[in-house]
C-alpha positions as CSV (number, residue, x, y, z in Angstrom):
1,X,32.4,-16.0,-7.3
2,X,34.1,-14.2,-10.0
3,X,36.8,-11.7,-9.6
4,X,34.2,-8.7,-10.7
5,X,31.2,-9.4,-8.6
6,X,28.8,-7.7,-10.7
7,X,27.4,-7.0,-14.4
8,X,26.7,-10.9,-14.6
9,X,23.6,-10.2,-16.1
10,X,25.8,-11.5,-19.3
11,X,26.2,-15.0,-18.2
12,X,23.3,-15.3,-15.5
13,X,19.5,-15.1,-15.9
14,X,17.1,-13.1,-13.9
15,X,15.3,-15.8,-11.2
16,X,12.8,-14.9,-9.1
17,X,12.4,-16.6,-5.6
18,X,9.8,-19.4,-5.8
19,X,6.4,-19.3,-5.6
20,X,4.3,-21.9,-3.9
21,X,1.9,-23.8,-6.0
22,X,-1.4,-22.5,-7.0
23,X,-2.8,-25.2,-5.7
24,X,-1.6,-24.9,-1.9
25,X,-1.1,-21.3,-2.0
26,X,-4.7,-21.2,-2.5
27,X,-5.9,-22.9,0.7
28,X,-4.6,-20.0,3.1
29,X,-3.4,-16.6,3.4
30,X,0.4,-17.1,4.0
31,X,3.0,-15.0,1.6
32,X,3.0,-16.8,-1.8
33,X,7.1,-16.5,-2.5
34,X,9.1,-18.4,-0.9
35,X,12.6,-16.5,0.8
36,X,15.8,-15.9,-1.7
37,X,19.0,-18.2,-0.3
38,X,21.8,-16.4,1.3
39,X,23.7,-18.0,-2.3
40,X,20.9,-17.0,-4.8
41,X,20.3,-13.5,-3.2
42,X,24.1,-12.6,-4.0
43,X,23.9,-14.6,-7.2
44,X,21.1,-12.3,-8.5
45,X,22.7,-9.4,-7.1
46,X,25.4,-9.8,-9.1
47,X,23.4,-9.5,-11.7
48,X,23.5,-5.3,-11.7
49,X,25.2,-3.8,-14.1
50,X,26.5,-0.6,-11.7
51,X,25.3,1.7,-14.7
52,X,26.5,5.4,-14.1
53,X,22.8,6.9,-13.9
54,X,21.2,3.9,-11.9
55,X,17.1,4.5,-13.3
56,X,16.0,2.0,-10.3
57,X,17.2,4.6,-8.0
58,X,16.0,7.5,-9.6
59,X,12.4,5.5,-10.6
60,X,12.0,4.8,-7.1
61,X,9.9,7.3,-4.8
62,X,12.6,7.2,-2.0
63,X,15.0,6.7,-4.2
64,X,17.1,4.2,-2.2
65,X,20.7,3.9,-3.1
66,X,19.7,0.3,-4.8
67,X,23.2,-0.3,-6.4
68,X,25.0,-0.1,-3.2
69,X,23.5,-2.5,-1.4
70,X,22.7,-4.6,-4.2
71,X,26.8,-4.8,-4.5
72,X,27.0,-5.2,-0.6
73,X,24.6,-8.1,-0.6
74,X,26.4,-9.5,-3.7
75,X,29.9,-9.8,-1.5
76,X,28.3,-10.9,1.4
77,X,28.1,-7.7,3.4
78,X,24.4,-8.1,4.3
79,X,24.4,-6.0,7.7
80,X,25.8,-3.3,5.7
81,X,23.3,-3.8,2.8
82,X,20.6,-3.6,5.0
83,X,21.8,-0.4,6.8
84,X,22.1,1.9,3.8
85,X,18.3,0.4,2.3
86,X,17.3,1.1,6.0
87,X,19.3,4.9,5.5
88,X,16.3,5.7,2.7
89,X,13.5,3.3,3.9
90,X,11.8,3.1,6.8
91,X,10.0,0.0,6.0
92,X,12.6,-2.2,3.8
93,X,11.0,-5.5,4.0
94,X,7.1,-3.8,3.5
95,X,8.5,-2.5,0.3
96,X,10.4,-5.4,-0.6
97,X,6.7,-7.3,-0.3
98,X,4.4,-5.0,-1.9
99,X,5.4,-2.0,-4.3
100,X,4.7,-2.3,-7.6
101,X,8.5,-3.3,-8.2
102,X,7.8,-4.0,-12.6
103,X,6.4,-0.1,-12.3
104,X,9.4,1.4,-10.8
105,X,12.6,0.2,-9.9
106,X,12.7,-2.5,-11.5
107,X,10.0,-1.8,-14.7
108,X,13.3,0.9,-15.5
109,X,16.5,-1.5,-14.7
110,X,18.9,-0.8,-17.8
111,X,19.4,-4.2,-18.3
112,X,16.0,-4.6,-18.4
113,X,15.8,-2.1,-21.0
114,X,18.4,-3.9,-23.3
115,X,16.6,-7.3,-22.7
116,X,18.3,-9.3,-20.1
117,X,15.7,-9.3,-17.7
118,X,15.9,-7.1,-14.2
119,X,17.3,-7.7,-11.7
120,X,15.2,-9.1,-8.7
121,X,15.6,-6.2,-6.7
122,X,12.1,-6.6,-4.9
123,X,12.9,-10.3,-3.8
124,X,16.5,-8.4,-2.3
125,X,15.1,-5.7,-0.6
126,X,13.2,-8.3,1.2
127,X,15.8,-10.8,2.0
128,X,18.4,-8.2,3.2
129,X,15.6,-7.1,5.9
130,X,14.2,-10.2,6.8
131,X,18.1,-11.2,7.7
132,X,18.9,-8.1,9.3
133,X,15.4,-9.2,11.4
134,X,16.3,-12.6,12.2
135,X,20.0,-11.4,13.0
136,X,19.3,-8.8,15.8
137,X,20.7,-6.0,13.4
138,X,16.8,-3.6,13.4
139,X,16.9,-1.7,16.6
140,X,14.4,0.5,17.9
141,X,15.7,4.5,16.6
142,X,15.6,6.0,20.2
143,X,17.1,9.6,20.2
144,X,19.9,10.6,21.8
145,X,18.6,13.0,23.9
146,X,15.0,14.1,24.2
147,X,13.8,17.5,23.3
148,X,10.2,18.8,24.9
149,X,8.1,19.8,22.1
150,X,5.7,17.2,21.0
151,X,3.9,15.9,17.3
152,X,0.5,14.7,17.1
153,X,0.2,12.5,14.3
154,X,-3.3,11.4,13.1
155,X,-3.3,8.1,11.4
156,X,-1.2,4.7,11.9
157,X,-0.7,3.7,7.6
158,X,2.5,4.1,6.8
159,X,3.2,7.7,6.0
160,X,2.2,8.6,9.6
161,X,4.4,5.8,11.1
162,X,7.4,6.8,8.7
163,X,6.9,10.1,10.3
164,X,6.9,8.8,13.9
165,X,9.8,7.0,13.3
166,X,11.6,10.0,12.0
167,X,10.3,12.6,14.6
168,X,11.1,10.2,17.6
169,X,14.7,9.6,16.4
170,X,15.2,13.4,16.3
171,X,13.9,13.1,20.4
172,X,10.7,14.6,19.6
173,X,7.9,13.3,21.5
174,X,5.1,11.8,19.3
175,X,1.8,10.4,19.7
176,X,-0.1,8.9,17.1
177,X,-4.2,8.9,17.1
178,X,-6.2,6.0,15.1
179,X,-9.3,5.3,14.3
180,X,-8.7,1.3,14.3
181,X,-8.1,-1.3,17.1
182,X,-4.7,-1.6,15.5
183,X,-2.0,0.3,13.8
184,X,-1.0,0.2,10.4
185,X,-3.9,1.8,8.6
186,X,-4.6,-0.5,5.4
187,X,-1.1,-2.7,6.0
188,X,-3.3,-3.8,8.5
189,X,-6.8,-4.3,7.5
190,X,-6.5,-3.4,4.0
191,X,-3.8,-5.7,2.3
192,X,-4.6,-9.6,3.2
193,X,-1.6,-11.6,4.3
194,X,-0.5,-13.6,1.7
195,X,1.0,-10.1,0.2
196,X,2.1,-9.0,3.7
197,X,1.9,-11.0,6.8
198,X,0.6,-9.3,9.7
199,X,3.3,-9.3,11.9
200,X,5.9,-8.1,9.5
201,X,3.8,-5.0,10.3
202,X,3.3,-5.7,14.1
203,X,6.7,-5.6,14.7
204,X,7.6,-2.7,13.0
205,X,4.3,-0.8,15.6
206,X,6.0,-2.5,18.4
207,X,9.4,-1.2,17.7
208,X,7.9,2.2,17.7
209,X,6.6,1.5,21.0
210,X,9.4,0.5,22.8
211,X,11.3,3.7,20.9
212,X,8.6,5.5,23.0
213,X,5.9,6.8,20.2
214,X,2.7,6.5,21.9
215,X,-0.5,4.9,20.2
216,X,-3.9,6.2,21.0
217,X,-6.1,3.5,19.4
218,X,-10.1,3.3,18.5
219,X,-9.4,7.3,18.8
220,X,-12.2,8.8,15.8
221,X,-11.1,12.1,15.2
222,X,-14.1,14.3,15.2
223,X,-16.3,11.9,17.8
224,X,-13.9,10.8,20.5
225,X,-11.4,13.9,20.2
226,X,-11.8,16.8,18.4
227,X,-8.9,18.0,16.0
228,X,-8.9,21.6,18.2
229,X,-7.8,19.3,20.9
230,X,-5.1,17.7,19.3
231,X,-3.6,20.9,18.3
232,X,-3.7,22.2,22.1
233,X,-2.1,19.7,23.3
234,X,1.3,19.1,20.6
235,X,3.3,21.9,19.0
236,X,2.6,20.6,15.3
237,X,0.0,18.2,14.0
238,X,0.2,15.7,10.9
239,X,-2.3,14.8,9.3
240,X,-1.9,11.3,7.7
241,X,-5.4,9.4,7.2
242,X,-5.6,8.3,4.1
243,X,-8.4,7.8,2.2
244,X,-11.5,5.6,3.7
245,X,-14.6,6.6,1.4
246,X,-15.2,3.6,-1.0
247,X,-16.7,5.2,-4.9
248,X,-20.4,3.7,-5.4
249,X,-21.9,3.0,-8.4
250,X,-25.3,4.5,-9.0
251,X,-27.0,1.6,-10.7
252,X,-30.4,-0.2,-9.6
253,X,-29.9,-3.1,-6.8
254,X,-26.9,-1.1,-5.3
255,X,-27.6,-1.6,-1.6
256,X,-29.2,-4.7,-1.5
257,X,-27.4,-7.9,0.3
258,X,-24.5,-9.4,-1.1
259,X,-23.6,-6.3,-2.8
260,X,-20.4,-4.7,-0.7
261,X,-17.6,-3.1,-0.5
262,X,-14.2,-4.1,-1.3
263,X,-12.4,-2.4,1.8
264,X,-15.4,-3.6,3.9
265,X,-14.7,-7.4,2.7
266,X,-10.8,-7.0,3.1
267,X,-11.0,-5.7,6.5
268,X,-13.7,-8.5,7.6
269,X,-11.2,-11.2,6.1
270,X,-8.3,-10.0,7.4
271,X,-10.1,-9.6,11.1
272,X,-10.6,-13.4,10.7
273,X,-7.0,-14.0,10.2
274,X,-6.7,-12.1,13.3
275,X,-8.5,-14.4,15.4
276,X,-11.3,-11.4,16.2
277,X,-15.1,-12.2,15.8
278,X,-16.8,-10.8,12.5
279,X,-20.4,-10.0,12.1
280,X,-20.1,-11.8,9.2
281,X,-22.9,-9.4,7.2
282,X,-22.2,-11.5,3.9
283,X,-18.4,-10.3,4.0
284,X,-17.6,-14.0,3.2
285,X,-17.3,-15.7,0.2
286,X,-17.6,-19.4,0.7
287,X,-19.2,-21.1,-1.3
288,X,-20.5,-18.3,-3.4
289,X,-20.7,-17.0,-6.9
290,X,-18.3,-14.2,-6.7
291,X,-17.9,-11.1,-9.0
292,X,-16.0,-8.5,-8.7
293,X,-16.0,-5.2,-10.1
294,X,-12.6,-3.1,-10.7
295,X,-9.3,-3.6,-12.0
296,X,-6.4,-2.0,-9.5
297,X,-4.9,-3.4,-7.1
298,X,-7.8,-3.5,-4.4
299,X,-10.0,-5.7,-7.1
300,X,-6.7,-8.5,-7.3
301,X,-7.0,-8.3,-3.6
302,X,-10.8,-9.4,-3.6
303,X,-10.4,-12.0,-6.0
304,X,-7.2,-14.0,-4.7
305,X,-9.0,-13.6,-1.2
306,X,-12.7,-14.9,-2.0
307,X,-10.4,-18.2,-3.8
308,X,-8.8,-18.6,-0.4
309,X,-12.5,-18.5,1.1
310,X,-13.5,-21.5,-1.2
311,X,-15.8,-19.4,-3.9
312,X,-17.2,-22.0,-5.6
313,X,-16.1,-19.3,-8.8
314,X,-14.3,-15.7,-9.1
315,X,-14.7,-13.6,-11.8
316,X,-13.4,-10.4,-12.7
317,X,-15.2,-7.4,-14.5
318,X,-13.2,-4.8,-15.7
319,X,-14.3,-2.0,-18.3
320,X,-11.3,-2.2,-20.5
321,X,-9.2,-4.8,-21.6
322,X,-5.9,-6.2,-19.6
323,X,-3.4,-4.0,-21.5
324,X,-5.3,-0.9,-19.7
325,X,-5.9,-2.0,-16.8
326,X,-4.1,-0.2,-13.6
327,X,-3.5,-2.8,-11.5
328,X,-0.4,-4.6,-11.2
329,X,0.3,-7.5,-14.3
330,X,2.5,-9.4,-11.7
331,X,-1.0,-10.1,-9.4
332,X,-3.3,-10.7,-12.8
333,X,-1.1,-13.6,-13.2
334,X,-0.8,-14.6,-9.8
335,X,-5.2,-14.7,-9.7
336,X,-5.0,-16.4,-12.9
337,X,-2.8,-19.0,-11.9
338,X,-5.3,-19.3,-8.6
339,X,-8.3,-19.6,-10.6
340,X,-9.7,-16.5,-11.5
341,X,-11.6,-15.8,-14.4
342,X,-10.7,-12.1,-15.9
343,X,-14.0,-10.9,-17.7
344,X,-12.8,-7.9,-20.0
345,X,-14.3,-4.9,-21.7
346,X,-17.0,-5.3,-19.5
347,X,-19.0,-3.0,-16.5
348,X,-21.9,-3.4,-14.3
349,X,-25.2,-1.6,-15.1
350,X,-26.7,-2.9,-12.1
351,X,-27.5,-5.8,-9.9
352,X,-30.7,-8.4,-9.9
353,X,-31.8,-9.2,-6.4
354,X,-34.6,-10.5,-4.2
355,X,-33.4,-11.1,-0.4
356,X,-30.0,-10.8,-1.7
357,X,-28.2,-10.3,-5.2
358,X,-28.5,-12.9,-7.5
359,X,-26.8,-11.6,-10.4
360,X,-24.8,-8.7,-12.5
361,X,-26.0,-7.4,-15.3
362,X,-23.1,-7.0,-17.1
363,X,-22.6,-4.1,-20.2
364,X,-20.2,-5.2,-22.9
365,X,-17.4,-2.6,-24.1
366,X,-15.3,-1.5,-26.8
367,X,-12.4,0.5,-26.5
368,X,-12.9,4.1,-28.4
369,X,-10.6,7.3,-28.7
370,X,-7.8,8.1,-26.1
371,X,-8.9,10.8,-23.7
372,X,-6.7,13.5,-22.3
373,X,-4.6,11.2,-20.5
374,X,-3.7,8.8,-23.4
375,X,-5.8,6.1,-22.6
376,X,-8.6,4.8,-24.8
377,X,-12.2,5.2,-23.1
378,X,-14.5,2.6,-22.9
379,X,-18.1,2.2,-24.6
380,X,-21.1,0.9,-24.5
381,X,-22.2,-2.0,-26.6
382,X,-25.9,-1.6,-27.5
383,X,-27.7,-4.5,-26.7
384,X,-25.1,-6.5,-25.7
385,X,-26.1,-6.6,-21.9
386,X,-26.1,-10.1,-19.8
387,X,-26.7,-11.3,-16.6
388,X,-23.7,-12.9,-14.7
389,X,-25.0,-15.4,-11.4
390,X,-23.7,-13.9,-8.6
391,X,-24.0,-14.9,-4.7
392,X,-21.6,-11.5,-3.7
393,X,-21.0,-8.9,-5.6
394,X,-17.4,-6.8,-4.5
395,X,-17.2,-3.1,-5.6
396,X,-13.5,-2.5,-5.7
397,X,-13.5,1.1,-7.9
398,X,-11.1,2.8,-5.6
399,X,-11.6,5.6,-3.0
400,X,-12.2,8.9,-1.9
401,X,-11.2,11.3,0.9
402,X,-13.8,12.0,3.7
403,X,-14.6,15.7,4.1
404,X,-12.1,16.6,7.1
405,X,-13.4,20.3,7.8
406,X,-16.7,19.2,7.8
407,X,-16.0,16.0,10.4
408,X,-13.4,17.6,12.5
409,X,-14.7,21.1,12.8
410,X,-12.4,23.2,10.9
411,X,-13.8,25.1,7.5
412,X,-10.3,27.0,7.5
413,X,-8.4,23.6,6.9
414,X,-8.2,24.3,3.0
415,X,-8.8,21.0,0.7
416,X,-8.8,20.9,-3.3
417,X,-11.5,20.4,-5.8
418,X,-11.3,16.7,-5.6
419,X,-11.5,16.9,-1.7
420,X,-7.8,16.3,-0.8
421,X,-5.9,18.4,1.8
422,X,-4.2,21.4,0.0
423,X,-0.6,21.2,1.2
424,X,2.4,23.1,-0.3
425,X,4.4,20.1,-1.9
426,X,7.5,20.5,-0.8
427,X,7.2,21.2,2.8
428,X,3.6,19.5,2.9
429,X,2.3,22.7,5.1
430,X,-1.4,23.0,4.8
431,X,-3.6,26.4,5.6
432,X,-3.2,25.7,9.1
433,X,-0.2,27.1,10.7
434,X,1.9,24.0,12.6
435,X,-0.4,21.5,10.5
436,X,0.8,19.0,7.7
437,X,-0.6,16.7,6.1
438,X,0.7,13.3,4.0
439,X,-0.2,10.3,1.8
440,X,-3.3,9.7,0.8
441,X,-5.7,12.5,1.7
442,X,-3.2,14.5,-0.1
443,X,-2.1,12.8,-3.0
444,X,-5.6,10.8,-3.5
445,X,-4.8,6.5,-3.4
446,X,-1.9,5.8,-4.2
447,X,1.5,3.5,-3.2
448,X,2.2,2.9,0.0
449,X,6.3,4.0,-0.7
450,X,4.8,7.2,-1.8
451,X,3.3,7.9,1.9
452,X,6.4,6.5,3.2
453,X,8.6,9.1,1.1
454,X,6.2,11.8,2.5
455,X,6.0,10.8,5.9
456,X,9.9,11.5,6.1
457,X,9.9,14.6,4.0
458,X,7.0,16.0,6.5
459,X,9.0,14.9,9.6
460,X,12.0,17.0,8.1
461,X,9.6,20.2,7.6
462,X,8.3,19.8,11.0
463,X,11.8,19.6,12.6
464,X,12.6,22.9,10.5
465,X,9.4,24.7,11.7
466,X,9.9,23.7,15.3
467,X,13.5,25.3,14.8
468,X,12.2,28.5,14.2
469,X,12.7,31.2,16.9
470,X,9.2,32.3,16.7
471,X,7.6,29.0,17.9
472,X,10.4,28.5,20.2
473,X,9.2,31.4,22.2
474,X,6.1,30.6,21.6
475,X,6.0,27.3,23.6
């Protein structure tokens, strides 16, 4: 290696770790990108240029100190690398796997910016943690010394696990409530594997256990235990559930067979992979016609996974065109490449069926005026409508939060206009004295590094309210 370790980016291209074949990839539901060498991990590495105002850090929601261990990793100091990711990320090799890297960190690289490429800092992230895995170096963050006043923590994703983690270091004693047979909220059931293997998440839930954060599983908030009881029994509560309540369309032939949900689909796929039996309800795309409607990230998930079903075909729909769509350009290619066909500037206006669906009938678009945001808005061609064959038709057009005060009980718990928890957003303190809330049903859907980053910054605020005299001699 050269004398200077780094800003190679000069006399060394940006490489990516290899991806399997389209053609084998496609036949199962392993990750599709293959693991960086020890050799090419610090060769790309090296590639950072150190700049004085790193953008990847400050682009990044946790903002992980990505030039440090990006220089550790390119001198070989990988248990150190791996420490100070771990110092601002409490799920590394999750992040490493999954966040929209070309949107953040690595979408704002400077060399990036002047035309060198990025550097691969995803693919790093990754490696550094699945070596620090396979080298004994993660270890369960029990406390030093255990204090008595308890959390309850009401959802498994990843912001309330990042705030388990955090809690339970600081001795606190946590519990964690989900509605699922499983933690790990939609890294779970929601993200198929060949993004993120299952146990990459598993053994992150079973480190937890064995740090002592309890799990109290197929728990429903609001039918098995009521939210009052939670709050009786912890001195602070956080609420972390995400958001579960799939949009509709309101279009004839909604609701007949072969017409689902996306997360509905995901979940009954990824409960195969599992091993656990499925009433299969038409969540299964062999052999079908399959369309899909959306264009974020949940659509790419449907698509790549009804391939791996064997669909005899996979199309897309999307109502504008691939420039505007928000899902990430990294997975359009990776679908394309698969076999999916991406039908743009084009939207459902409802569904043929008899027993089941048979077709799409499809509206053609045009792009008009931006709107308030900046993006153009679709519209309607007139009399440009067609029917696409369908066998299953996959709503993927995002979510919405469930009405907590109504299910749980609790009319003071104060939500927004759009149905979110209102929390303050610094200290993420909702109406409810001793209640916080995180992620999703906060923020509406969004990253998974975004719950993360709040699940830490709530643990922090509940630490500081638990400090306060008044609740001290209130206990």
């Amino acid at each position: 290696m050269a004398k200077e370790p780094m800003l190679q980016f000069v006399k060394m291209a940006r490489e990516t770790p290899e991806k399997r074949p389209a053609s084998l990839r496609s036949q199962d539901f392993h990750e599709i990108y293959r693991e960086f060498a020890a050799a090419k991990a610090a060769e790309q590495s090296s590639r950072c240029s150190q700049c004085g105002v790193p953008f990847c850090q400050s682009h990044c929601p946790l903002h992980n100190n990505i030039p440090d261990w990006l220089r550790l990793t390119a001198t070989g100091r990988l248990q150190e690398a791996y420490e100070i990711s771990q110092a601002t990320n409490t799920f590394p090799e999750i992040c490493g796997r999954i966040c929209p890297q070309d949107r953040l960190c690595e979408g704002n690289c400077v060399i990036e910016q002047s035309g060198h490429g990025t550097v691969t800092i995803g693919a790093v992230e990754k490696y550094i943690t699945d070596t620090a895995w396979e080298n004994g170096w993660v270890v369960p963050g029990k406390p030093a010394y255990e204090r008595s006043e308890s959390v309850g923590i009401i959802g498994a994703g990843p912001g309330g696990l990042a705030a388990a983690d955090a809690l339970r270091r600081a001795g606190l004693q946590v519990t964690v409530y989900d509605r699922y047979d499983r933690a790990g909220g939609l890294l779970t059931y929601g993200i198929p594997g060949f993004k993120l293997e299952k146990d990459v998440v598993a053994r992150r839930v079973e480190q937890l256990e064995q740090a002592g954060v309890q799990f109290v599983l197929n728990c429903n908030v609001g039918e098995d235990l009521s939210f009052d009881a939670i709050r009786g029994q912890h001195d602070a509560v956080l609420i972390a559930t995400g958001v579960y309540k799939q949009r509709d369309l309101a279009a004839p032939g909604v609701g007949s067979a072969g017409v689902v949900q996306a997360l509905s689909y995901l979940t009954a796929s990824n409960r195969r992979s599992f091993g656990d039996e499925v009433d299969d309800d038409g969540l299964d795309a062999k052999g079908k016609r399959v369309v899909v409607i959306g264009g974020g990230d949940t659509a790419m998930d449907c698509v790549r996974t009804a391939i791996r079903q064997g669909a005899t075909s996979v199309k897309c729909l999307y109502r504008r065109d691939r420039a505007n769509m928000p899902g990430s350009q990294r997975e359009v290619a990776n679908a394309e490449e698969e076999g999916v066909e991406f039908v743009w500037l084009s939207a459902p206006r409802g569904f043929i069926a008899g027993d089941a669906v048979e077709g799409v009938i499809v509206q053609k678009m045009r792009l008009g005026e931006p709107d308030a945001t900046g993006r153009q808005m679709p519209e309607i061609i007139e009399g440009a409508d067609y029917v696409e064959p369908a066998d299953l038709a996959i709503m993927a057009l995002g979510f919405e939060p469930e009405d907590l005060p109504t299910l749980w009980g609790v009319p003071e718990l104060a939500v927004t206009r759009w149905g979110t928890i209102k929390a303050d957003f610094r200290t993420h303190a909702t109406s409810l004295p001793g209640v916080y809330a995180v992620g999703d049903i906060v923020r509406g859907a969004s990253l998974v590094v975004w719950a993360i980053r709040d699940g830490r910054d709530a643990a922090q605020s509940i630490l500081d309210y638990l400090a306060q005299p008044a609740v001290v001699a209130a206990e």
